[in-house]
C-alpha positions in Angstrom: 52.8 75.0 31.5 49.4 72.8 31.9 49.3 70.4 28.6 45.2 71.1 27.8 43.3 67.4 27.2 40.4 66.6 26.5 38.2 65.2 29.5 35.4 63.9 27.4 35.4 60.5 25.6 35.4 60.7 21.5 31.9 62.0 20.1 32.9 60.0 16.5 34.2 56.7 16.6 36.3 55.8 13.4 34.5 54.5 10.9 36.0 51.1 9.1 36.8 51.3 5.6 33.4 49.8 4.4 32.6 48.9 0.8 29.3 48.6 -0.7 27.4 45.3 -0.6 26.2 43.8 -3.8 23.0 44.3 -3.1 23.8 48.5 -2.8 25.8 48.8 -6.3 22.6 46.6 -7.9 20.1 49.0 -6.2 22.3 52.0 -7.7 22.6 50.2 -11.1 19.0 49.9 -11.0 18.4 53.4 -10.2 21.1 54.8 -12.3 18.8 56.4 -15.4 16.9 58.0 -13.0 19.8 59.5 -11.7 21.4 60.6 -15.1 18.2 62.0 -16.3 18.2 64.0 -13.1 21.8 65.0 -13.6 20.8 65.9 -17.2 18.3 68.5 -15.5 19.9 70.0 -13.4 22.7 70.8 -15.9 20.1 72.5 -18.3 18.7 74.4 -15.2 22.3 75.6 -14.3 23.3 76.6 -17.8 19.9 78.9 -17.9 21.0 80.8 -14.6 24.1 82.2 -16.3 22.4 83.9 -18.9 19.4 84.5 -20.7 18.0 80.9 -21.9 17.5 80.6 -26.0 15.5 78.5 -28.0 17.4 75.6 -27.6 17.4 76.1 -23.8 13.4 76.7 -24.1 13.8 72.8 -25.6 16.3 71.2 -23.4 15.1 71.6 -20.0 11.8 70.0 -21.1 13.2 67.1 -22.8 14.7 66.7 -19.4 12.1 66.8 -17.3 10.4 64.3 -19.9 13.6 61.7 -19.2 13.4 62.3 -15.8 9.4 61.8 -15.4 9.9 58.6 -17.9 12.9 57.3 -16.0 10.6 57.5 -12.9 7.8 55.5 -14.2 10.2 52.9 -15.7 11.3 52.5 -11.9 8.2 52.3 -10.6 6.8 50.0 -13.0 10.2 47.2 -12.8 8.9 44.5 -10.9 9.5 43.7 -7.7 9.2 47.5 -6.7 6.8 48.3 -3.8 5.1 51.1 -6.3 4.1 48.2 -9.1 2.5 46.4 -6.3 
C-alpha cells in the first residue's frame, strides 16, 4: 500500500504565540465604552427577537442606542483622534 503525502508546501505557516503590544490593550481600553454600549445593544435587540418586546423593551433599546451614539462622540472628540482634528 502507497502512504498518500502531500506534494505541496504548507499553505499556513504556524503562527507564534503573540501577545498584544501596549499600545493594542490602550487602544482597546480607549475604545472599551464604545464597545460595551454596543454589547448593551445588541443584547436588548436579541432579547426582542424571542418574543414580543414590552414597554420596558420599547425603552431599553433606545437608551442603548443613546450610549452607543454618546460613546461614539466621546471617541471622536478625545484628543489626539484623527476625527477631533
Amino acid at each position: 500500500m502507497k502512504n498518500i503525502a502531500a506534494l505541496q508546501k504548507v499553505v499556513t505557516a504556524a503562527l507564534p504565540d503573540v501577545e498584544p503590544t501596549t499600545a493594542e490593550l490602550d487602544a482597546i481600553d480607549v475604545e472599551l465604552p464604545l464597545i460595551l454600549a454596543e454589547v448593551e445593544l445588541l443584547d436588548a435587540q436579541i432579547i426582542t427577537l424571542d418574543r414580543a418586546p414590552n414597554e420596558l423593551d420599547g425603552r431599553r433599546i433606545p437608551r442603548a442606542r443613546r450610549r452607543v451614539l454618546a460613546a461614539r462622540r466621546a471617541l471622536a472628540n478625545r484628543p489626539g483622534s484623527p476625527e477631533a482634528a
